[in-house]
C-alpha positions in Angstrom: 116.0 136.8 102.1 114.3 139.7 103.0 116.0 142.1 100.2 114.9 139.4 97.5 111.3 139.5 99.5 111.0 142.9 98.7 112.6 143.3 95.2 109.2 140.2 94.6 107.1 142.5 95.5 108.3 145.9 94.0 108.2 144.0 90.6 104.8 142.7 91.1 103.4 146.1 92.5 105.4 147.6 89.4 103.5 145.1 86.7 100.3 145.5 88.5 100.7 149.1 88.0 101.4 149.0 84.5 98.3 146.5 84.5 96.4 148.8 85.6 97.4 152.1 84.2 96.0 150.8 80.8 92.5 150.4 82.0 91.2 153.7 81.0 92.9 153.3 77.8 91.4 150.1 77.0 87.6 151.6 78.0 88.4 154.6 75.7 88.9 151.5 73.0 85.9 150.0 74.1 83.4 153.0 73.7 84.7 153.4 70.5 83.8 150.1 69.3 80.8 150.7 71.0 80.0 154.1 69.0 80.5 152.2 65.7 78.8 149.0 66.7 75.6 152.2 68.0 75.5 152.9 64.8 75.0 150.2 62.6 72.7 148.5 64.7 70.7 151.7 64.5 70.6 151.3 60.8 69.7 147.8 61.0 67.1 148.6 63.7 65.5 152.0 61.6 65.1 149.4 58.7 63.5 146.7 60.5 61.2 149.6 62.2 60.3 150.9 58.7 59.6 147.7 56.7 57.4 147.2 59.9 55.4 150.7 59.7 55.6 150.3 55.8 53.2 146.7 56.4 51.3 148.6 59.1 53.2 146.9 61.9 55.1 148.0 65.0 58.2 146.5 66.0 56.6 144.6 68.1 54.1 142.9 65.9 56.0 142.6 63.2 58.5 140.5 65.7 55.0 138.7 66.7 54.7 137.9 62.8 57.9 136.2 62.4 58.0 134.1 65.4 54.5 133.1 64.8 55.6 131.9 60.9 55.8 128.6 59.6 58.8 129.2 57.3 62.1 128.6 59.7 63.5 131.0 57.3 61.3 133.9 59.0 61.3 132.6 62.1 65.2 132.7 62.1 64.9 136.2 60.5 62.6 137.6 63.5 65.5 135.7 66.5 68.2 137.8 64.5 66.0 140.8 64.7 65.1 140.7 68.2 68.2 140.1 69.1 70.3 143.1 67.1 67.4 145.0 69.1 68.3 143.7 71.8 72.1 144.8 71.3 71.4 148.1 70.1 69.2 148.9 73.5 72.1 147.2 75.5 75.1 149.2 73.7 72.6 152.9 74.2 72.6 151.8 77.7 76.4 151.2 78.3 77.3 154.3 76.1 74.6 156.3 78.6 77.2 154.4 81.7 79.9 155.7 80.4 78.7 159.3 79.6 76.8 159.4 83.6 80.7 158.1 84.4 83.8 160.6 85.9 86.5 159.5 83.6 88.4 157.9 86.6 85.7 155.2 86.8 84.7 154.8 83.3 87.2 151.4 84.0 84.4 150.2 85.8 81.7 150.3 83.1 83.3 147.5 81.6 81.9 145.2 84.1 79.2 144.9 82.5 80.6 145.1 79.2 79.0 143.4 75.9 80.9 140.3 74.9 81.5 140.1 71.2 82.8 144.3 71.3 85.2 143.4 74.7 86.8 140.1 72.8 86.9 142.7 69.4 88.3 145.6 72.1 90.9 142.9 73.8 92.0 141.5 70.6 92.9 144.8 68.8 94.0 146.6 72.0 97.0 149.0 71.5 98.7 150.5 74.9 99.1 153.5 75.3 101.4 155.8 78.5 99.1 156.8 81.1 99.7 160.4 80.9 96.2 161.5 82.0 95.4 161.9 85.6 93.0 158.7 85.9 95.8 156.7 83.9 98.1 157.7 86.6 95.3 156.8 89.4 94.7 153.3 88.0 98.7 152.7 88.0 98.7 153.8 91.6 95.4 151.5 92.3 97.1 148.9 90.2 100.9 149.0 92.6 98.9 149.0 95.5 96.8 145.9 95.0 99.2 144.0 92.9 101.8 144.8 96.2 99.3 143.7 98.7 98.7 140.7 97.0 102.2 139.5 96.9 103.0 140.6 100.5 99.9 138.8 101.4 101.3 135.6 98.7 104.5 135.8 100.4 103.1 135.7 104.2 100.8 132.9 103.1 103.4 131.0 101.6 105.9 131.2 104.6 103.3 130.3 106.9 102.6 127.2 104.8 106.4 126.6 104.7 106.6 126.6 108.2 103.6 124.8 108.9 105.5 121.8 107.1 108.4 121.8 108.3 107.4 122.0 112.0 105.0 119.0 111.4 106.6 116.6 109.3 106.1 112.7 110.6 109.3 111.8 112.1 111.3 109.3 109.4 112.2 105.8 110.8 
């Protein structure tokens, strides 16, 4: 039992480390996705900012003028424009995370990840072989953890085994 034990585990540690080894891959994906998506937002953000100056408006104003509006059409207009704004700073901000990031930890930048480019980044997600130093550390990371978690599994589950069958009612 033990040898079939430990063959669990190796197999768990050895998918968690594949898991894992893809992480940096995946947040080179991501900040790619997050360059293009920087850049169209800018456009859309420069234009909104000049139709504003062009009226004698700042961004802020002009935002002021369309929420104020009594046409839902503008009103509508001025929520979609506040929030691609609001995008565009939060996308600057990650792509500034992931620069201040060592390339080992860049994985964890995508904590805080924006939704719509993560499910765009999962979706079209290619793997690639960790061959680069923090591609071998995350597969490392990944073995340990995912072997610690079945060792722990397998404790937890013998204990529970035992548990029952040591204090099982008596049958009649």
């Amino acid at each position: 039992m033990g040898a079939i034990r430990q063959n669990l585990i190796l197999v768990v540690a050895l998918g968690g480390a594949v898991s894992a080894s893809q992480l940096p891959e995946f947040a080179q994906q991501y900040r790619q996705r997050i360059g293009g998506a920087i850049e169209e937002l800018g456009r859309v953000v420069a234009e909104f900012d000049r139709d504003a100056a062009a009226n004698g408006l700042t961004r802020e104003e002009a935002l002021d003028r369309h929420a104020q509006s009594p046409e839902p059409l503008f009103r509508d207009r001025g929520e979609s424009a506040s929030a691609s704004i609001e995008r565009f700073q939060t996308l600057l901000r990650q792509q500034a995370d992931f620069a201040a990031a060592s390339p080992f930890w860049q994985p964890v930048v995508l904590a805080d990840s924006d939704e719509a480019t993560l499910a765009g980044t999962w979706r079209d997600f290619r793997p690639a072989v960790p061959v680069t130093i923090e591609g071998l550390g995350w597969a490392g990371a990944g073995f340990a953890i995912a072997a610690l978690i079945a060792w722990f599994l397998g404790r937890f589950l013998r204990w529970g085994w035992r548990f029952a069958s040591t204090h099982r009612p008596a049958s009649s």
